[in-house]
N, C-alpha and C positions, 0 to 999 in steps of 0.2 A: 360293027363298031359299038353299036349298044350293049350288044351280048359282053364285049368286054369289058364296057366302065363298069358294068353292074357286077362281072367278078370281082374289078377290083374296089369298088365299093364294097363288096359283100368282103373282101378280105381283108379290108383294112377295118369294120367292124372288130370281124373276128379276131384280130390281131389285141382291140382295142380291151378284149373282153378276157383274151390271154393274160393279158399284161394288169388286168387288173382295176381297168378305168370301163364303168359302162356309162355310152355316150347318150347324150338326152335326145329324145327321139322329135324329131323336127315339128313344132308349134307347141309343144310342151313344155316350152319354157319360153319366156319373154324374152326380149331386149334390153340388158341393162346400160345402153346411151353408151356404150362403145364405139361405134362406127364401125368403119370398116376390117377394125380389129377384130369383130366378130367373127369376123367371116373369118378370120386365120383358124378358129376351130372346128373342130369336125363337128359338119351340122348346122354351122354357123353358129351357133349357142355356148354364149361363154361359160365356162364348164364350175357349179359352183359344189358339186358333191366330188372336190380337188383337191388337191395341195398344188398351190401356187410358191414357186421358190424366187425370191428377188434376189439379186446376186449386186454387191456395193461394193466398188475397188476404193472409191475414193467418200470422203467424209459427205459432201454434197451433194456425192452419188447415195446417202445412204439418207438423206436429208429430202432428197424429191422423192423415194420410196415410201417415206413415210407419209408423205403429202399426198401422194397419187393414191395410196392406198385406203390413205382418208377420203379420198373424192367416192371411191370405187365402196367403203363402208357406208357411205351418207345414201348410195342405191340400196346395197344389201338392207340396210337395219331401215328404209323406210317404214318398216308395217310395227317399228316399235321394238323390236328384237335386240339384245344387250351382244356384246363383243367381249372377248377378254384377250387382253392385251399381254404377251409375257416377258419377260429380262432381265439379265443377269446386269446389265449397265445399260439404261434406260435413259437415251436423252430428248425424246420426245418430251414436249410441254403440252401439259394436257388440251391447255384453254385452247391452243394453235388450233386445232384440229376445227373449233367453232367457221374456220374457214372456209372447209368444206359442206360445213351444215352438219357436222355432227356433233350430240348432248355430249359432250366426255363423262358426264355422270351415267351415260348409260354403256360407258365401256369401263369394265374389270380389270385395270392396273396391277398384276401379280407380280412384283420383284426378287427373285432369288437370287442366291450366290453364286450354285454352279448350274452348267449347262445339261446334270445330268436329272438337274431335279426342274430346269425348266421343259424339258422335253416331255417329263414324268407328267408335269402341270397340263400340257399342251394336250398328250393324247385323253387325259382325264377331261382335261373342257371340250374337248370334240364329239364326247361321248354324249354331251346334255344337248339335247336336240331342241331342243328352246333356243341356244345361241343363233345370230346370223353367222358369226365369222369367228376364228380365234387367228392372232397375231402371235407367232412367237421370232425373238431372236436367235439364233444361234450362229457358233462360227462354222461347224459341218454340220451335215445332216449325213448317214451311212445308210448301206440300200435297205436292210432291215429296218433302222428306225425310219425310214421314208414307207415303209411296206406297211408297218404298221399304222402310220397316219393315213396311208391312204385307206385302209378299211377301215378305221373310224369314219372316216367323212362320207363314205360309200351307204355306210350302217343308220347314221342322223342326217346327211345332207347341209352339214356345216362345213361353209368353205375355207380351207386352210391354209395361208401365208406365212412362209416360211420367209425371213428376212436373214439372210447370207450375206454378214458383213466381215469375211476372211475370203476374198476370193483366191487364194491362195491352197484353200482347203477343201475346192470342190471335189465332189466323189459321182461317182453314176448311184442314182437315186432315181426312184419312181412320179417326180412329181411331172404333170400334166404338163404345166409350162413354166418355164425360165425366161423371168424379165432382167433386163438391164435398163433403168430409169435416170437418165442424164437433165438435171436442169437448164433449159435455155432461156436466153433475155425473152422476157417480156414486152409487151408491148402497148402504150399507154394510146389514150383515145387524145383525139385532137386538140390542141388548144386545153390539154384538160392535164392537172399537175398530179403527183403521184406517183404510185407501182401498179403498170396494169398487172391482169391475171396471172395464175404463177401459168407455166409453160416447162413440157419436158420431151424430151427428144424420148420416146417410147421403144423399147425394142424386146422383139419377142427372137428369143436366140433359140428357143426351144420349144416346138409344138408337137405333143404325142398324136401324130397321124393327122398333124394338121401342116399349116405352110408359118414359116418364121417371116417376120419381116420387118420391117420398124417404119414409123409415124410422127410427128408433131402433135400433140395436144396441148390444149386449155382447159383451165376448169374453169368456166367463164358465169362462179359463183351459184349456177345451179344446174350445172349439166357439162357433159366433154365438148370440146367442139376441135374440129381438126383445123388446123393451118397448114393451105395449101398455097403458096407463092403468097406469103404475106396478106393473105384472105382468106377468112372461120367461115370455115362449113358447120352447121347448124346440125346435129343431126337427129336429133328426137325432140320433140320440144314435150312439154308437162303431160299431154295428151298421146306421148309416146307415136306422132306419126312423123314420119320421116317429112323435113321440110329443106328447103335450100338455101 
């Protein structure tokens, strides 16, 4: 029985390295307050030298991506490291973002016309290995230009979010994983007036040699927290140890 997981662990490697994605080799990389979404990647380790593709049907769908992604940039650019943001119609507000705990003066705002000069912009900021992350929009992404972000990010180790607001115009593309990011009501503390934390129904549609599957989270202002039957699972606290 062991002889066999360990084939198809060895073949789902090799698959991984076919295809273009090599996987971070297990305590080589931290935990960046994921939970158990972690573990849908191979290795456990959310995979950051990637193109991450979000997929928006709907305007509020495209509204929590932006939000989640900010939670998910205020990990990345801990150590100080700038972001560059790209769009041909840009409705993010910058200051929003202070939400998650992130400087907007330390993310790079590039606004173009068409989508063929922001893709142009996108593999060019992947290539500066100083970045934590680069942000672009587009309505498609095609398997060449997803082939070519992905060995940028493979080359610096800048992770790449592709924001898919045509889902109309998906294509098969290299990227590692495909989110779908739905907002859900929040929910306020006791006796206390207000908007609690924002809340998004998570879903991973697409994991290269990992398992998909969808979640509840919170950004509960400086870290994710899961909601499991209307009770936050904690899962990393500042000291990064798993607590309950």
């Amino acid at each position: 029985m062991n002889t066999k997981q360990e084939l198809i662990n060895k073949l789902q490697k090799d698959i991984l390295l076919w295809q273009g994605f090599k996987p971070q080799v297990p305590g080589a990389a931290e935990a960046i307050g994921l939970g158990e979404i972690e573990l849908a990647f191979p290795n456990g380790v959310f995979p950051k030298k990637a193109i991450h593709e979000f997929i928006s049907v709907l305007p509020e769908q495209s509204a929590a991506s932006d939000g989640f992604i900010g939670a998910v940039l205020s990990i990345l650019m801990k150590d100080g490291a700038a972001c560059v943001w790209i769009s041909t119609a840009r409705k993010l507000f910058p200051v929003s973002l202070r939400l998650f705990n992130v400087d907007p003066e330390r993310i790079i705002f590039i606004d173009v016309t068409r989508e063929k000069d922001a893709l142009w912009v996108a593999e060019e900021a992947i290539k500066c290995d100083g970045l934590a992350a680069v942000v672009v929009e587009l309505s498609e992404l095609s398997l060449i230009e997803s082939r070519r972000l992905q060995l940028a990010v493979e080359e610096t180790g800048v992770t790449g979010f592709i924001l898919r607001k045509d889902a109309t115009k998906q294509a098969s593309n290299v990227a590692t994983a495909r989110w779908k990011i739905t907002p859900v009501p929040s929910e306020t503390e006791e006796e206390m007036p207000g908007v609690g934390f924002p809340r998004w129904k998570v879903e991973l549609t697409k994991v290269r040699n990992g398992n998909p599957g969808n979640w509840i989270l919170e950004w509960a202002g400086d870290r994710f927290v899961e909601v499991q039957d209307q009770q936050k699972t904690l899962w990393y606290d500042k000291e990064e140890r798993q607590i309950g």
